[in-house]
C-alpha positions in Angstrom: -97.1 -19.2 -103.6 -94.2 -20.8 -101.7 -93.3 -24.5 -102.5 -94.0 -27.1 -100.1 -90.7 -28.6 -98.9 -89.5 -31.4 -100.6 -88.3 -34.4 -98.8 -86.9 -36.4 -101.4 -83.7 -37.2 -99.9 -86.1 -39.9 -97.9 -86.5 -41.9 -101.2 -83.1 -43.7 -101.1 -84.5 -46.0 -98.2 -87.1 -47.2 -100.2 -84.4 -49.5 -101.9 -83.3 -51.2 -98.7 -86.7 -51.7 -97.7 -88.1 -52.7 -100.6 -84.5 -55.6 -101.0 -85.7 -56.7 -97.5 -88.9 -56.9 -98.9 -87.8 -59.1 -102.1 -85.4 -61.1 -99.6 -88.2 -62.4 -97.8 -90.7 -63.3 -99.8 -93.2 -60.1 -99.5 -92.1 -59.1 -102.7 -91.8 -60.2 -106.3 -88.4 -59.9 -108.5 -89.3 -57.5 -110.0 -89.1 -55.3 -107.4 -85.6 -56.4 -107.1 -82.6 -53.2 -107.5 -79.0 -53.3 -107.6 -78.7 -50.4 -105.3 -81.0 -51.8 -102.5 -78.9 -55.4 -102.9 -75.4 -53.4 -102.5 -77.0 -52.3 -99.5 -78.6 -55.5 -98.2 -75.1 -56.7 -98.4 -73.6 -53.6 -96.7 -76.0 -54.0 -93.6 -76.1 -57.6 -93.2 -72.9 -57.9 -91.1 -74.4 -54.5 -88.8 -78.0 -56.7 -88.9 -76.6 -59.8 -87.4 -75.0 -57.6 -84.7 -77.8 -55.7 -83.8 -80.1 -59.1 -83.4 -77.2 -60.9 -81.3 -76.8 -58.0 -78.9 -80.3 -56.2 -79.2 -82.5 -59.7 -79.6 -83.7 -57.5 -83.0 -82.8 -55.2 -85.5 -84.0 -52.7 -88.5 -85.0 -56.0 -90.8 -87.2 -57.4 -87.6 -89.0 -53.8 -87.6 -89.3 -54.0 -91.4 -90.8 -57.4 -91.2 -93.1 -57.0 -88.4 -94.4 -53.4 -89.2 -95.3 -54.5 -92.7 -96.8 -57.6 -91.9 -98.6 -56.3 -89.2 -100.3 -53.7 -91.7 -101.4 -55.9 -93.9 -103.2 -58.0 -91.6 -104.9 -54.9 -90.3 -105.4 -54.1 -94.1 -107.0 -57.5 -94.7 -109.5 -57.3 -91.7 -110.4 -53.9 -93.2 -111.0 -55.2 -96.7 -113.0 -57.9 -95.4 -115.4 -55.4 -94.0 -115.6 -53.3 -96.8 -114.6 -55.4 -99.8 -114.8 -52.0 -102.1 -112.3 -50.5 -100.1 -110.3 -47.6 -101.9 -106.3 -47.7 -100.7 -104.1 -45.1 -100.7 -100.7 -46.0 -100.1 -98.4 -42.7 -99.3 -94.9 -42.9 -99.7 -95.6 -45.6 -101.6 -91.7 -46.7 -102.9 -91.3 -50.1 -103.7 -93.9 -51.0 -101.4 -95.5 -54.7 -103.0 -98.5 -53.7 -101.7 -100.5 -53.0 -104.2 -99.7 -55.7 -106.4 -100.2 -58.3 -103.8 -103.5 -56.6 -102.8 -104.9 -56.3 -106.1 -104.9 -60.1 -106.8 -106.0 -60.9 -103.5 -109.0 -58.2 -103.7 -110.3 -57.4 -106.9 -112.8 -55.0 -105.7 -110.7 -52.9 -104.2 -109.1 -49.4 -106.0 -105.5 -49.3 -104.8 -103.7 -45.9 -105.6 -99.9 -45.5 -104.4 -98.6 -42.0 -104.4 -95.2 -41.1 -103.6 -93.2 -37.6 -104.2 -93.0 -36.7 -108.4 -90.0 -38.9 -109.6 -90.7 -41.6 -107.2 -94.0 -41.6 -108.6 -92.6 -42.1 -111.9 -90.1 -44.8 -111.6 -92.9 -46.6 -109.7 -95.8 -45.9 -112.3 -93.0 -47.2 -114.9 -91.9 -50.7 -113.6 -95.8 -51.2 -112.7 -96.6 -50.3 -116.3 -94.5 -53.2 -117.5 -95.9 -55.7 -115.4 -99.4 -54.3 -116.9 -100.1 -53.9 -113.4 -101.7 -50.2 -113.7 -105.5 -49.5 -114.9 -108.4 -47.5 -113.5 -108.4 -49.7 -110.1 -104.4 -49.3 -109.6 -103.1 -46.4 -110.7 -100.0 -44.1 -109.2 -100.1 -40.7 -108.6 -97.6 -37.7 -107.5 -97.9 -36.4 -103.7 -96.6 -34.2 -101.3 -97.3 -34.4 -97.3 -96.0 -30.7 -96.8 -98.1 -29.2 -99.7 -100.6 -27.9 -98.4 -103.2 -27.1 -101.4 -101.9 -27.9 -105.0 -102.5 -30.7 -106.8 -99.8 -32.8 -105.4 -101.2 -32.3 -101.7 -102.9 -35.2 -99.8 -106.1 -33.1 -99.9 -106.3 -32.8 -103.8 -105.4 -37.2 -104.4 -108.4 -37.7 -101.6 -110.8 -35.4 -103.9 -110.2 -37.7 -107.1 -111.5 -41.1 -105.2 -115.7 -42.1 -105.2 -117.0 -40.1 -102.0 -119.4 -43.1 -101.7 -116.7 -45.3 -100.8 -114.7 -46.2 -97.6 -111.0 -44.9 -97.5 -107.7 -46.4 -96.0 -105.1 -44.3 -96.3 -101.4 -46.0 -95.4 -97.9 -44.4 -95.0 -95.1 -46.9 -94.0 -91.6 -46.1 -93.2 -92.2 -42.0 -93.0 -93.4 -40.1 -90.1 -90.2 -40.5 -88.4 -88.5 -38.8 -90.8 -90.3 -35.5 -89.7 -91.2 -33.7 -86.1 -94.6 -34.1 -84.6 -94.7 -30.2 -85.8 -93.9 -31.0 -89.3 -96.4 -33.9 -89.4 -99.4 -31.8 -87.3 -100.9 -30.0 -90.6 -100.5 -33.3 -93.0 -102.8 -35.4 -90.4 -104.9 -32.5 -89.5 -105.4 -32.0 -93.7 -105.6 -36.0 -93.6 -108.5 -36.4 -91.1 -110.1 -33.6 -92.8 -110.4 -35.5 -95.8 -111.3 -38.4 -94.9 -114.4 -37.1 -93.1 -116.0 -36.7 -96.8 -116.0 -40.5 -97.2 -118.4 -43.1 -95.3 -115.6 -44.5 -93.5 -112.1 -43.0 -93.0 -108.9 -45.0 -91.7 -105.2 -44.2 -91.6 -102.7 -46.8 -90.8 -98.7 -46.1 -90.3 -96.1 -47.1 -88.1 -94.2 -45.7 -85.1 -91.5 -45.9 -83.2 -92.2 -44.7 -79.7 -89.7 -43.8 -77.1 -91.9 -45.9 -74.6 -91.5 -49.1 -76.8 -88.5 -50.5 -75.1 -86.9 -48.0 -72.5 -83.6 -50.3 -72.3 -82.7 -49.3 -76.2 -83.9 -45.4 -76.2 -80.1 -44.4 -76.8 -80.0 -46.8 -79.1 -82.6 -45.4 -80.8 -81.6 -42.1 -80.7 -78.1 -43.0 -81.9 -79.6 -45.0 -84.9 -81.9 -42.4 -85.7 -79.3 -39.8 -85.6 -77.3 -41.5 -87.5 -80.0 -42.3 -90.4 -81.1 -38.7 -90.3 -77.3 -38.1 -91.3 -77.1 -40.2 -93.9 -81.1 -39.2 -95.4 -80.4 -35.5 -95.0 -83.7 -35.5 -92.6 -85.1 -35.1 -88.9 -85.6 -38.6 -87.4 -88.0 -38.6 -84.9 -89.1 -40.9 -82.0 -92.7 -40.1 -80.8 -95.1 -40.5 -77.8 -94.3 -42.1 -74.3 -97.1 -43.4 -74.0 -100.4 -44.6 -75.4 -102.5 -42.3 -74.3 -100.2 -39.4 -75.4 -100.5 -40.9 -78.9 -104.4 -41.1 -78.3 -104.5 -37.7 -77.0 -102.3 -36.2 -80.0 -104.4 -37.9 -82.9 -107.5 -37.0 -81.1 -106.1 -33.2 -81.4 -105.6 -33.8 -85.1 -108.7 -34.6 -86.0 -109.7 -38.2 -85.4 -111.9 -39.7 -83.8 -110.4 -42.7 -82.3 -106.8 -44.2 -82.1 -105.6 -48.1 -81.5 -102.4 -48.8 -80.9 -101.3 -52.7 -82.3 -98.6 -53.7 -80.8 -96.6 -57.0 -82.9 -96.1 -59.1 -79.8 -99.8 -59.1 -79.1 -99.7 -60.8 -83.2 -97.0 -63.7 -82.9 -99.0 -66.1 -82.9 -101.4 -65.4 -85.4 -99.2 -64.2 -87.7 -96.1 -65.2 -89.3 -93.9 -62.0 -88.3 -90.2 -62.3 -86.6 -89.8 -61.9 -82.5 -87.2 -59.6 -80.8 -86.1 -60.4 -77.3 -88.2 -57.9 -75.1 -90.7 -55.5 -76.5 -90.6 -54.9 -80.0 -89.7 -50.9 -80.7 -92.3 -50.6 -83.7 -95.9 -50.1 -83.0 -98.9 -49.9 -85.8 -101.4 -47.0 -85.4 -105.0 -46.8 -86.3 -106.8 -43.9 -86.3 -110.5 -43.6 -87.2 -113.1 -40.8 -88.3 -116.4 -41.0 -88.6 
């Protein structure tokens, strides 16, 4: 059998996000790297540039996207307070952490590729963070049937229970033909479960039409540096509707951050924001 791509060469964000994270309170020290703090540093003087001339900049769409996911995550929980979470591309996403002490009922399992997986599983275990409710495990998007494949980590949670499913910061990395199967396995599994939800992020070409060649440059740019294809998806809503829907799912809302200033305490950008959260529903 052929191995499923490996797109490891992602991972290396995860410590900038994860530093922005820690830098504004989201996260705790321990989450803290050298790495991603040489690089908070490095992009600060390209950050305040961006937000001068832009009215925003990657840190605003850090802040906002994560924010706006956990208040989406919070609704959820309070609907089904035994919710199981499965946090994809996991990094040093918070998260968990902050979830688990704010929800006890709740089984939280981040997964991320094998030696992400590990150097995650490892810091948690010294904060004697893991046990059978928080655990990490090894996945792969692009595997399509071995353990590591989203199919086999959604076979190991209670079929009785609801499902959230989360990735953050990753389908831009891939094109909509790279990311087809994963969400087509995705709302496949998730139709065994009472309720099924995915929540991720996305930045749409139809966000903010002034800064497409912005976007395009930055993404070409990143997908330099990561080794990757950066993708922007969608011009509109209902082409993101209509895809999802072709995937698998049921239904598809599209959360916009302006529409959540004021009931939430995330950062504005002149204009509309570029990021946009996306929730799509089976069953």
């Amino acid at each position: 059998m052929a191995r499923a791509p490996d797109s490891s060469s992602i991972s290396f964000t995860a410590l900038y996000t994860g530093q922005v994270w820690v830098r504004h309170g989201l996260s705790e020290p321990f989450f803290h790297t050298r790495q991603g703090a040489l690089l908070y540093r490095a992009m600060s003087p390209f950050e305040a540039l961006g937000k001068r001339l832009l009215g925003g900049n990657i840190r605003t769409f850090l802040l906002q996207r994560h924010h706006l996911i956990d208040a989406r995550l919070a609704a959820l929980i309070a609907a089904d307070p035994a919710l199981q979470v499965v946090e994809i591309a996991c990094g040093l996403s918070p998260r968990g952490c902050r979830f688990r002490e704010r929800f006890a009922a709740i089984t939280y399992v981040e997964a991320d590729l094998p030696d992400m997986a590990r150097r995650k599983r490892r810091l948690l275990a010294r904060q004697g963070a893991l046990g059978p409710d928080h655990r990490v495990e090894a996945v792969n998007i692009l595997d399509p049937d071995s353990a590591e494949s989203v199919t086999a980590l959604l076979r190991r949670l209670d079929p009785t229970r609801p499902v959230v499913v989360i990735t953050e910061g990753l389908i831009n990395y891939f094109s909509l033909a790279t990311l087809a199967p994963f969400w087509r396995r995705l709302a496949e599994g998730l139709r065994a479960f009472p309720k099924g939800i995915y929540l991720c992020d996305n930045y749409p070409l139809y966000a903010n039409m002034r800064f497409q060649r912005t976007l395009k440059t930055l993404g070409g740019a990143l997908g330099a540096v990561s080794r990757s294809q950066v993708s922007f998806h969608f011009r509109s809503d209902a082409e993101t509707r209509a895809h999802f829907t072709a995937q698998g799912f049921d239904a598809l809302t599209v959360h916009d951050p302006a529409d959540y200033y004021a009931a939430l305490p995330i950062p504005r950008t002149r204009g509309t924001p570029m990021v946009r959260v996306l929730e799509a529903k089976v069953g």
